[in-house]
Structures are given as C-alpha cells and as structure tokens.
C-alpha positions as CSV (number, residue, x, y, z in Angstrom):
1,X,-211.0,-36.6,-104.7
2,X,-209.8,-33.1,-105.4
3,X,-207.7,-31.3,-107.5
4,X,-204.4,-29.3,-105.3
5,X,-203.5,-26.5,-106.8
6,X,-201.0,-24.3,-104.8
7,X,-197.7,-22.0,-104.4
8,X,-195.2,-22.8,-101.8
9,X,-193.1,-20.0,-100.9
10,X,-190.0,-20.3,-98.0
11,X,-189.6,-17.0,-96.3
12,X,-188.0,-16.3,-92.8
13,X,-189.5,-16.2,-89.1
14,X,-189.1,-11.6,-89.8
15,X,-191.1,-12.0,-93.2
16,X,-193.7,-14.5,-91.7
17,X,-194.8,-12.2,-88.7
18,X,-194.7,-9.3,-91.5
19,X,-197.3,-11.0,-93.9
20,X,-199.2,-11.4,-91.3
21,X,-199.9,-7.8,-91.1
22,X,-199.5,-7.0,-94.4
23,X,-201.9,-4.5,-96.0
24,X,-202.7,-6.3,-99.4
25,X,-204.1,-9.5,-97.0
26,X,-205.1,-7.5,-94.1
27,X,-207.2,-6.0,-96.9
28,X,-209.0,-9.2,-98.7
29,X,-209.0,-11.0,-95.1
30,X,-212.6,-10.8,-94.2
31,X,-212.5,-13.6,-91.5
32,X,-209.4,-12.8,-89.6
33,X,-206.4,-15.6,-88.6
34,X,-207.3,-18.9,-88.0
35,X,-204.8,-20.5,-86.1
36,X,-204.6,-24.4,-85.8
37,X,-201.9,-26.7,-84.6
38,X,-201.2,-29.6,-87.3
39,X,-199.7,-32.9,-86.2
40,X,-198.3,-35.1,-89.1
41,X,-197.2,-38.3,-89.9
42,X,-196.0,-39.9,-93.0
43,X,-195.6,-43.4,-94.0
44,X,-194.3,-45.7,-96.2
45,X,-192.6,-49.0,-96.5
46,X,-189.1,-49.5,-95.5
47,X,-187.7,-49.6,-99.1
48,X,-189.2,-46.2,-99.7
49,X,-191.4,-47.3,-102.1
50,X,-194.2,-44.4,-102.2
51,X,-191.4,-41.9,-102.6
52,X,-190.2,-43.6,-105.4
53,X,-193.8,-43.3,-106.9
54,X,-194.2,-40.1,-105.7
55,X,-196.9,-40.5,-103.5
56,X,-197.7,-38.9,-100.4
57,X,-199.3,-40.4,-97.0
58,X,-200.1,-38.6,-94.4
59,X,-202.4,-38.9,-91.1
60,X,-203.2,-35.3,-89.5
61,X,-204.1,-34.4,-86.4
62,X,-205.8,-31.1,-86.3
63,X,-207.5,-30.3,-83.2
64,X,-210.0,-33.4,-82.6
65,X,-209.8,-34.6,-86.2
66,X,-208.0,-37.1,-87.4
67,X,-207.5,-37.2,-91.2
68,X,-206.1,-39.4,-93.7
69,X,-204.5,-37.9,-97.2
70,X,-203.0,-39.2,-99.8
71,X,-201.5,-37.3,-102.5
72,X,-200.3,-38.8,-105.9
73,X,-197.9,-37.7,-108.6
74,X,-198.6,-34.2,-109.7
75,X,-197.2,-31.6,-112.0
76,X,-195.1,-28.8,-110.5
77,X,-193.4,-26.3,-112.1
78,X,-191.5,-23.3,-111.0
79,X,-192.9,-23.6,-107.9
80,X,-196.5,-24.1,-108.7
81,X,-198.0,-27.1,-108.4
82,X,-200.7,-29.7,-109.3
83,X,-201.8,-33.0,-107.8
84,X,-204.8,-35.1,-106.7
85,X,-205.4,-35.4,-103.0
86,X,-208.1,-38.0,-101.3
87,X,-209.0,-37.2,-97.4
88,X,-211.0,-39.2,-95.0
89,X,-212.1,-38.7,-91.7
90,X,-211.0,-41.3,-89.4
91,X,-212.2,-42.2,-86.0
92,X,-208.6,-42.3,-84.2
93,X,-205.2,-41.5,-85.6
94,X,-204.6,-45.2,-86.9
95,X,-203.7,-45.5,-90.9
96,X,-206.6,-47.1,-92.6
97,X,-205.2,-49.2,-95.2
98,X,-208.4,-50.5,-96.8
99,X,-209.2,-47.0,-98.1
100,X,-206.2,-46.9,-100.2
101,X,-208.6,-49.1,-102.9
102,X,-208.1,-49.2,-106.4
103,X,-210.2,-45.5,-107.3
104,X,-207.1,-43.9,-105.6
105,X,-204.2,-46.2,-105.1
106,X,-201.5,-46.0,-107.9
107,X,-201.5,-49.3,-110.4
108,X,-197.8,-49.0,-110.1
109,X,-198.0,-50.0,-106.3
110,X,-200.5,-52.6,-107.0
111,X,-199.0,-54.9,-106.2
112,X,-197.4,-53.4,-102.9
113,X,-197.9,-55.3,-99.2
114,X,-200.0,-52.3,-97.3
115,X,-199.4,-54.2,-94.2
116,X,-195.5,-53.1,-94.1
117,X,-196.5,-49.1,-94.5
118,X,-194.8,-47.5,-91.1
119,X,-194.4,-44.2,-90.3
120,X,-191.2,-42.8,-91.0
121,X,-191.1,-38.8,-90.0
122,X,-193.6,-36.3,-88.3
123,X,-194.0,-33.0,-89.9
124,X,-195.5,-30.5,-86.6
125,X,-196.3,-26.7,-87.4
126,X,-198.7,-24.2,-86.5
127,X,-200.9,-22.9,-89.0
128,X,-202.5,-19.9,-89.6
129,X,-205.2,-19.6,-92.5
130,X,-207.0,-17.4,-93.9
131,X,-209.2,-17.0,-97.0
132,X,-208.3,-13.9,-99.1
133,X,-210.6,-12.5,-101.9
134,X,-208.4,-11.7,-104.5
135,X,-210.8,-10.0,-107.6
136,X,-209.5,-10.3,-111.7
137,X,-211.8,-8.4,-113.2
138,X,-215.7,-9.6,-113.2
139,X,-214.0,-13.2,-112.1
140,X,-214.2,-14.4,-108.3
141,X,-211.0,-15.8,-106.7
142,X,-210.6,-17.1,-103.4
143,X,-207.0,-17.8,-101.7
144,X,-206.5,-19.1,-98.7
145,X,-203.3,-18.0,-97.5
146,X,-201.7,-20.2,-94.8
147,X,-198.4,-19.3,-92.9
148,X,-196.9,-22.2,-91.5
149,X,-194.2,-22.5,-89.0
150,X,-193.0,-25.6,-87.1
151,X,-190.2,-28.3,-87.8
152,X,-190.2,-31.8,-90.4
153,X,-188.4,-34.5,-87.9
154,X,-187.2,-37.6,-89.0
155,X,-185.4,-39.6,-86.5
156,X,-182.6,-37.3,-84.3
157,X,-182.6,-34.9,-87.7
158,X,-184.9,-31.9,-87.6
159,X,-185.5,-28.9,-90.6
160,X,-187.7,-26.1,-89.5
161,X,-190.7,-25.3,-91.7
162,X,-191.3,-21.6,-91.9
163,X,-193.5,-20.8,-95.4
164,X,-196.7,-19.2,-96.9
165,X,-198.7,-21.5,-98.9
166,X,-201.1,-20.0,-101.2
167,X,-204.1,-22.4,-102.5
168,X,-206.1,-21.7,-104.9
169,X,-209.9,-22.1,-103.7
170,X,-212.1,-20.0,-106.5
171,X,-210.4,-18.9,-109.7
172,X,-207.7,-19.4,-111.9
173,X,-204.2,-20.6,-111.2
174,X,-202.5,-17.3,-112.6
175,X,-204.3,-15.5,-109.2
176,X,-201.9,-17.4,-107.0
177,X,-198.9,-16.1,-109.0
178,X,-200.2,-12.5,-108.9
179,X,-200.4,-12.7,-105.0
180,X,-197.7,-13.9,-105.1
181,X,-196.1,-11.4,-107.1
182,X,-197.4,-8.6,-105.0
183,X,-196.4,-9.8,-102.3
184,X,-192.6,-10.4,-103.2
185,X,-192.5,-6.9,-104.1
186,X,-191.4,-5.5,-100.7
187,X,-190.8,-9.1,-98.8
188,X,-188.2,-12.0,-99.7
189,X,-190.3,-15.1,-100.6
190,X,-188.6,-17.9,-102.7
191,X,-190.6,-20.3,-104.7
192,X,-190.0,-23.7,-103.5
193,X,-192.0,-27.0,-104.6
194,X,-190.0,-29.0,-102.2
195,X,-193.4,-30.3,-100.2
196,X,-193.0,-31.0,-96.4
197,X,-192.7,-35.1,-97.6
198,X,-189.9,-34.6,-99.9
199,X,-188.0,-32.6,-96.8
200,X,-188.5,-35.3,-94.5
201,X,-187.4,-38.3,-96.9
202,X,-183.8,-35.3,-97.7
203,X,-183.5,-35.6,-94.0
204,X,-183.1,-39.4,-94.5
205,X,-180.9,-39.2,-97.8
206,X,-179.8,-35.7,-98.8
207,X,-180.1,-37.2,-102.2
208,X,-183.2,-37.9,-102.5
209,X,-184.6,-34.6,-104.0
210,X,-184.8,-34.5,-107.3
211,X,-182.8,-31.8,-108.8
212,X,-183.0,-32.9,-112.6
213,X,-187.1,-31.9,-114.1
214,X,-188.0,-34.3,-116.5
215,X,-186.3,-32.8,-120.1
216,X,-189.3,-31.3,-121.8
217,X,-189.8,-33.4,-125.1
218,X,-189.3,-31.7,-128.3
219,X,-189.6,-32.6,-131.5
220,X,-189.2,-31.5,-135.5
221,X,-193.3,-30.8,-135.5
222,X,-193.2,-28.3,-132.2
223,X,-193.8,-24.8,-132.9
224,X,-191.4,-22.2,-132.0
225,X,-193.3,-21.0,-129.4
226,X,-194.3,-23.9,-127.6
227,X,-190.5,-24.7,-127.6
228,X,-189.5,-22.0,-125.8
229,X,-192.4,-22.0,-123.2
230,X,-190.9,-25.6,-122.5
231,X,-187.7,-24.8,-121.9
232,X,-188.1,-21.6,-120.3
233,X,-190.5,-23.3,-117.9
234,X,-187.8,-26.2,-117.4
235,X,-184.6,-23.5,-117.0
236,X,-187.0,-21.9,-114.2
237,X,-188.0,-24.8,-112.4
238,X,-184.4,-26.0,-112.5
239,X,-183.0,-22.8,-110.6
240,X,-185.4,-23.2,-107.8
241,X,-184.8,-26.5,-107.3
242,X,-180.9,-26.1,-107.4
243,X,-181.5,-22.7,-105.4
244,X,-182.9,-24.4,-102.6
245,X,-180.5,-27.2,-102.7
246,X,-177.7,-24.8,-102.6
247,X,-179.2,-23.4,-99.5
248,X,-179.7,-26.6,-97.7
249,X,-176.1,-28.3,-98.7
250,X,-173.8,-25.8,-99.7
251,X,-172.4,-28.2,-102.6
252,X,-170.6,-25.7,-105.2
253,X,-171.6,-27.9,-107.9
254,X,-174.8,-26.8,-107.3
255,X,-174.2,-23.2,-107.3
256,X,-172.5,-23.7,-111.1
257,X,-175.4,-25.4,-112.5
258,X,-177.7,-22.4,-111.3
259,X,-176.1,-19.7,-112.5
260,X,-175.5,-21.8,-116.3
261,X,-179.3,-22.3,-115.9
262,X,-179.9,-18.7,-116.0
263,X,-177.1,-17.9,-118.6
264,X,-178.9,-20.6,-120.5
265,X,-182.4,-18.6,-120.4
266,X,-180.8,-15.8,-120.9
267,X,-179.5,-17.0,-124.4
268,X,-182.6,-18.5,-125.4
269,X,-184.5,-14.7,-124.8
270,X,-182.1,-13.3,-126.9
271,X,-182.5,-15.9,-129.7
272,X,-186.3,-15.4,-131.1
273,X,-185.7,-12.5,-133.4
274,X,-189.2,-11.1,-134.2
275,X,-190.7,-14.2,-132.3
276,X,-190.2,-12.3,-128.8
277,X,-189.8,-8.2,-129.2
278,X,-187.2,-7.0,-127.0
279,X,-190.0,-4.4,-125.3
280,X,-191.7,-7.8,-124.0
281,X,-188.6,-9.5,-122.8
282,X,-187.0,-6.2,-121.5
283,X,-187.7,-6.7,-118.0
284,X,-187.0,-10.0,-117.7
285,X,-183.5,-9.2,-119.6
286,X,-182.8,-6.3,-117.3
287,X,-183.6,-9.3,-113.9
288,X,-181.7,-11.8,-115.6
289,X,-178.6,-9.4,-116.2
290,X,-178.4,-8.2,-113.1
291,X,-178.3,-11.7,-111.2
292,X,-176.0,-12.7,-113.5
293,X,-173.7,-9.9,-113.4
294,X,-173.2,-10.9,-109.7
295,X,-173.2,-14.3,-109.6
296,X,-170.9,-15.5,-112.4
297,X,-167.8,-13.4,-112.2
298,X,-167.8,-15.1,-108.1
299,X,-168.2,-18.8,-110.3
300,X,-165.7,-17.8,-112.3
301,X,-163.6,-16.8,-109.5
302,X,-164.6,-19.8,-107.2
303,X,-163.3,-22.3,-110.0
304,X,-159.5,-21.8,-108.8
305,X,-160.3,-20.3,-105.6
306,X,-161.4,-22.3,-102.6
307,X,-162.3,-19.3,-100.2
308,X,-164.9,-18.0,-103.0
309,X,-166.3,-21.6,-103.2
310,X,-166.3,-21.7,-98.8
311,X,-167.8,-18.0,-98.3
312,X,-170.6,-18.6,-101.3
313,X,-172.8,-20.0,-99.0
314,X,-173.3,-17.6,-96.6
315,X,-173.7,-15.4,-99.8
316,X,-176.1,-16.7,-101.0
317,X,-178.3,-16.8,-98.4
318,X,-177.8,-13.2,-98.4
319,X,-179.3,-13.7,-101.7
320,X,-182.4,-15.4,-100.7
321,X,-182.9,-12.8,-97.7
322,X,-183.3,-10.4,-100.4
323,X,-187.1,-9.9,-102.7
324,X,-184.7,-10.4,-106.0
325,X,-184.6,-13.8,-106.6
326,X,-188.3,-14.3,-105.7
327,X,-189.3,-10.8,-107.7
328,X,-187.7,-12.6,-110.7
329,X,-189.1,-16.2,-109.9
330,X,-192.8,-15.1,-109.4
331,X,-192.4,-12.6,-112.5
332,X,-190.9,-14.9,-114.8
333,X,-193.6,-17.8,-114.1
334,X,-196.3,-14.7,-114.9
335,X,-194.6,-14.1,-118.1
336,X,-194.5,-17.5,-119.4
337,X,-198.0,-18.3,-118.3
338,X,-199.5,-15.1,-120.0
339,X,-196.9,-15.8,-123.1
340,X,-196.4,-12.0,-122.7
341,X,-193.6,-12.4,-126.1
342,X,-196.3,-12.7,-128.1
343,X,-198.4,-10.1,-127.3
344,X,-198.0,-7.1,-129.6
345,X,-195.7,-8.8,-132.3
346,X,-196.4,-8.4,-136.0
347,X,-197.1,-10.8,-138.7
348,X,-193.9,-11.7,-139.4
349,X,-193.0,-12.2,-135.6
350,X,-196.6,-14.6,-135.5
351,X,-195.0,-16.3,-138.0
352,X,-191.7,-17.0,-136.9
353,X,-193.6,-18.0,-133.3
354,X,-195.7,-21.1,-135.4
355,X,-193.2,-21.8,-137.4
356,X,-191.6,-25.7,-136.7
357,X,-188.6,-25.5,-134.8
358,X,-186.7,-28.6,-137.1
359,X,-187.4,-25.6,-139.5
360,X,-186.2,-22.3,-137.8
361,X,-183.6,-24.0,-135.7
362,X,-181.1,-25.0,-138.6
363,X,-181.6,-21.5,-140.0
364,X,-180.8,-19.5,-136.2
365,X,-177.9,-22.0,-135.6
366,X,-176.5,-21.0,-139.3
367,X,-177.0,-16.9,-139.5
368,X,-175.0,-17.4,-135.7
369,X,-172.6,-19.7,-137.1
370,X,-171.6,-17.3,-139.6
371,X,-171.7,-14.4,-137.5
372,X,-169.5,-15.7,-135.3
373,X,-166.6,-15.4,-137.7
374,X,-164.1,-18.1,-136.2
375,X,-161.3,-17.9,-138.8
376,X,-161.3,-14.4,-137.5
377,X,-160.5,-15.5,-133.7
378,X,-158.3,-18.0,-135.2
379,X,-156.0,-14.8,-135.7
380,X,-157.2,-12.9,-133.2
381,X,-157.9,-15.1,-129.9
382,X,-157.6,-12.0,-127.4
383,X,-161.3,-10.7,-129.1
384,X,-162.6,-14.2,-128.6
385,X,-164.8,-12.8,-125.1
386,X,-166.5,-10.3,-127.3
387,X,-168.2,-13.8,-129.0
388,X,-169.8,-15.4,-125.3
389,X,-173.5,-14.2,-126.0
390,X,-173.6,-15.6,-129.6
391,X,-171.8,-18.9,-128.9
392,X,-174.3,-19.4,-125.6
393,X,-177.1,-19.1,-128.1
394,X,-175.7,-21.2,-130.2
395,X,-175.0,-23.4,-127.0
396,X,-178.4,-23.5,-125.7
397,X,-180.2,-24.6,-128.6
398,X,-177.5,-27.4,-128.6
399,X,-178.1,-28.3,-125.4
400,X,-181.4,-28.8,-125.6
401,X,-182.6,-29.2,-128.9
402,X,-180.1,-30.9,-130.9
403,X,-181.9,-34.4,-131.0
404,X,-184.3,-32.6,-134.0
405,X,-181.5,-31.6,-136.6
406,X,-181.0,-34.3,-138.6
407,X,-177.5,-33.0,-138.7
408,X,-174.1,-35.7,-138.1
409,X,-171.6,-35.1,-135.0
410,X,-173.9,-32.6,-133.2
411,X,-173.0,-34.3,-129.9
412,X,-169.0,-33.5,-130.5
413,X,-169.5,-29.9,-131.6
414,X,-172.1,-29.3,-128.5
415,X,-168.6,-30.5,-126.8
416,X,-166.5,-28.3,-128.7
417,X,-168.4,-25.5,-128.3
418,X,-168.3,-25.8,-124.6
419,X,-164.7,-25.7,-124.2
420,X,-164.1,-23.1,-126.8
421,X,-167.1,-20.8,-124.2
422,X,-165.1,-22.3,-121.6
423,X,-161.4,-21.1,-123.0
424,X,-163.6,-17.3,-123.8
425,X,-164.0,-16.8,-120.0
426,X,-160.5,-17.4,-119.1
427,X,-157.9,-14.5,-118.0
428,X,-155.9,-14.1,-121.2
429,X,-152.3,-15.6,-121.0
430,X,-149.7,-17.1,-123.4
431,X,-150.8,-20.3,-122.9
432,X,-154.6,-19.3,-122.8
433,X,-154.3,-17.4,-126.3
434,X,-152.6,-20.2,-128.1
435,X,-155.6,-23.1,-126.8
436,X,-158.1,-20.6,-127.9
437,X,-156.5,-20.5,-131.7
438,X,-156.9,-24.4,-131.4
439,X,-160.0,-24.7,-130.1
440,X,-161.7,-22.2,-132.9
441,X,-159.6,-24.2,-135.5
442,X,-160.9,-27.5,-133.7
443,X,-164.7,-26.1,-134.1
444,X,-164.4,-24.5,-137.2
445,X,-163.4,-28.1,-138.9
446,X,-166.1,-30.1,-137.3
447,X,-168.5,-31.4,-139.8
448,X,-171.5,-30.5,-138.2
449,X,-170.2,-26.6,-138.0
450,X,-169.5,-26.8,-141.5
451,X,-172.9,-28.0,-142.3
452,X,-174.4,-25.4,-140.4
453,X,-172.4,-22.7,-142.0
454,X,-173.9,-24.2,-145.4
455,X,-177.5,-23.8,-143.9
C-alpha cells in the first residue's frame, strides 16, 4: 500500500501543449517527457456499490503491463487530495478478485458478492510524465508532473480528460501547491478533485457528484483558529466543486450557491478582529472582492432575468479560461495551509486566535448586533444596503456555527436574517422600503437578537 497524495488541475488542450514547454518544468525536468498510452477500466457492481463507499477499481493497461488498483476513501480538500492506493501486477487484463482480501478491502463491503463486480466505463488518455525537482530550502522534493489528455466513456456518453496532475513523490504536500501556484500565474489551471472515477459514474447520473463536503464539526471547546481554518477550508472546497459543476451542467442554482460561498468567506475574513491582521488577509480580500464584484451584481440580475441566467454559462467559462479563479484557488489553499493570519499578530491577536469560539462567538455576534443599529433602519429603510457586510458576518457565523451558542430561536433569526440581507439587495421601491421596515422590526423582536444585543 501507498499513501496518494496529489493536485488535479483541469486546464484546456492551448494550456496543456503550453506547460509542456514551460520554463519553470522545462527547468526541474532532468529526464525529459515520458509519454505512455493508459487504457482503463473501472468496475463495480450493478447497484453502484463501490461508489457509494467511495472506492475506486481500476485495471490499467499501460504498454505490456497490466495493473490492478484500488483506491479507498480519502481526504480531499480544495483540490488536494489524500487516499490509499494498492497495485498489483497481473498476468493478463482480467480483474483478480482474490486480491481484494481483507488488508485492503473496506469492512463496509464485507459483506459484498465480488463475483457481480463488472466493468462499467473505460477512462483512455495519453500521458506524459515527468519527474520535476522542486527544492524548499535544504529539503528535497520530487513532482512528477503528468499531463493527461484522452476521454472517460461510459456507454454512448463520452467527457474528454485534458488535466495536469501533480503527485507528490519526495517532500511535503505544501510543494504541490507552490507548483501549482507558479504555474497558475501566467496559465488558467482550475483545481478540481473530481477523479477520472467520479466523471465516469456523472456520465451515468449527473447527480452523482457530490457537491455538499462533509460540514466541518465544531464545537464550544474549538479554538478560534482552528474554526476558521475549517470553514475556510470547507467554503473553498465548496466553490470548486460547485465551479466545476456549473461548468459541466449549467444549472443556475449552482452558480448562486458559488458566489454565496465566497460572500460567505469573505465575511468570515472580515470577522477575526486582531485574530487575522488585515496586512495578512489583504490579498486574499483584494481576490475575493474582485470575483465578487463581477459575479454577484449578474446573480442579482439573473434572479428576475432569464437571458442573465441563459448567457451565464458561456460566461463563466470565460471565467475559467482566465488564471483568476485558479490564482485565487491555489493561493487561498497556500494561505490556509501556512495559517499565514497568524503570522506576525500580537499578543492580544494570539489570544483572541486560542480563545474558545462558544466564548468569542457570543461576544462578535453581540458588538455586530449593536452596531448594526436596526431601530435606525426601521426609520430609515433606504440606508439599509449600507448594513450587507455586517449582517453577512453576522450571517455566516449563523450559518455555520450556531449549533454552539446555547442561545433559543437561533434557527428562526438565521431565517430572518436572510430575508432582511435578501430585502438589502433589492432595487429600492415603495413596496421594497415598507417590507424592509418590517423585516428590521421582525428581527429586532426576535428573542434570540435580543439576547445577543444583551451579550
């Protein structure tokens, strides 16, 4: 067995045959291009029952070799990944169930007839590898970059496969990302954990890839900190996974919950205080800001508009062609690997960072309440805009976090709170003005607003 750890990033045919050259490898390449052409096939049962365990089995055929793999449940986040793999050699490309014993098998498919495993899609691409020495200091690091191009087929339905995988060989797993990074400097590569399996079982069911990340588990004892890496982690694995649904569906759904995924992150940067000093979050800020600034007035305009929500698409995929999205993807992970925001923070910020968030959240969620000064919009609803960043602070920790405030009717007011943001965003109208005045009064006598306010 061996531990997997790799980067997958989706780029196009132009930025494939450009990597290919590109100085930074051309430069750590001391072996040249392999090229090999790799012939897949997956199996499982007809109820899908290694998908569902998140397992992966695959014969290869790679020149005169015949391989067997199986790859179990991993950990992937923002488009790094994790898992165990076990290989054999086999004599001749026939699945050889007897080596899918105990050591490796999952105990949740125990129990599972071996005999019904068929194959159910191909995955053909040709692959060129090569290993790149990529130094940090007095610390070795091998890479071995692979660009792969070819098509997943399942049945008469067929996805091409253009991507650079990055696997870590030698070294530490932040390497990959700083490749990575450097690369998506002058090229468009999007970080993608969607493996060539889980493309071939969307081909069957579009459905079947999994857009929601598990919820990271928070509780009362969690320091700040370790809070926010969570759901900063979770926010960014989220996006990608929408992102590249959006590209491979179109559903506008999808485009919504992306951009309130970064509005969300965005909120929670601006929440820490001392915890996070805005000179180590001012870049992200500055990325976040600018995608946002583009993408949600077209939501916004796309809610009553069906040509916005038809010519997004296309948009979009403009998007992707373009080396923001991955700049911020690839820089973001770096970030929150390196816990940059706490750095270069003083005592007080160190602090704030350990301190438990049952303790600090009350406290945040009461300064904003107060701050936010809704008897004031009650009067004045046409202001209420000038209120969005707070009440999506206020929102997010909601959202998320609101299971560790021992606090009554937190559910409703996370409710309330939405349509009040939802009311701020509107065009101002008659009608508009007056469901604002309700809506603050509406918050503004919840019981769990009023205990905050007390806090």
């Amino acid at each position: 067995m061996q531990k997997e750890t790799e980067i997958k990033l989706r780029v196009s045919r132009e930025t494939l045959a450009a990597l290919r050259e590109h100085p930074l490898l051309k430069k750590r390449n001391k072996s040249g291009w392999e090229r090999r052409e790799l012939m897949n096939q997956y199996f499982d049962t007809p109820e899908r029952d290694l998908a569902r365990a998140k397992v992966a089995l695959r014969l290869r055929r790679d020149g005169e070799e015949v391989i067997q793999t199986l790859k179990t449940r991993g950990h992937s986040v923002a488009g790094l990944s994790e898992r165990n793999e076990y290989d054999w050699n086999l004599p001749k490309a026939k699945l050889d169930v007897k080596k899918l014993d105990g050591e490796c098998w999952p105990e949740e498919l125990a129990e599972l007839d071996k005999k019904t495993l068929k194959a159910i899609f191909t995955t053909d691409f040709v692959r060129e590898r090569a290993e790149i020495a990529w130094g940090r200091g007095k610390t070795k690091v091998v890479i071995e970059a692979a660009l792969d191009l070819g098509h997943v087929i399942a049945g008469k339905q067929k996805e091409e496969i253009c991507e650079l995988e990055l696997e870590l060989r030698e070294g530490e797993p932040a390497a990959l990302l700083e490749l990575a990074a450097e690369l998506a400097a002058t090229l468009a590569l999007m970080p993608c954990d969607i493996s060539k399996a889980e493309r071939g079982y969307r081909l069957f069911d579009a459905n079947s890839y999994s857009l929601s990340l598990p919820a990271p588990e928070l509780t009362f004892e969690l320091p700040l900190d370790d809070a926010f890496a969570a759901l900063s982690w979770h926010l960014l694995g989220s996006s990608q996974r929408l992102a590249e649904q959006y590209r491979f569906n179109g559903h506008w759904r999808l485009l919504q919950d992306w951009v309130e995924n970064l509005a969300e992150l965005r909120a929670l940067l601006s929440s820490l205080g001392q915890a996070a000093p805005r000179q180590s979050t001012h870049d992200l800020r500055v990325a976040l800001d600018a995608l946002l600034e583009d993408w949600r007035p077209l939501v916004q305009a796309g809610l009553d508009d069906e040509d916005v929500r038809k010519a997004a698409p296309e948009q979009f995929l403009e998007e992707l062609e373009d080396p923001r999205w991955g700049q911020f993807s690839l820089n973001t992970s770096r970030w929150l690997l390196a816990r940059t925001w706490t750095a270069d923070r003083n005592v007080r910020g160190n602090r704030q960072g350990a301190a438990q968030l049952g303790n600090w959240l009350p406290r945040l969620l009461g300064e904003e309440a107060t701050s936010l000064q809704l008897q004031r919009y009650q009067q004045q609803p046409e202001d209420l805009a000038e209120q969005l960043p707070r009440i999506e602070r206020i929102q997010a920790w909601l959202h998320h976090a609101r299971n560790v405030l021992d606090i009554p009717e937190m559910d409703r007011l996370y409710g309330e709170l939405n349509k009040l943001a939802q009311l701020a965003n509107e065009p101002i109208t008659d009608e508009v003005l007056d469901a604002r005045k309700q809506q603050a009064i509406a918050v503004y006598q919840n019981r769990a607003w009023k205990m905050l306010l007390r806090m």
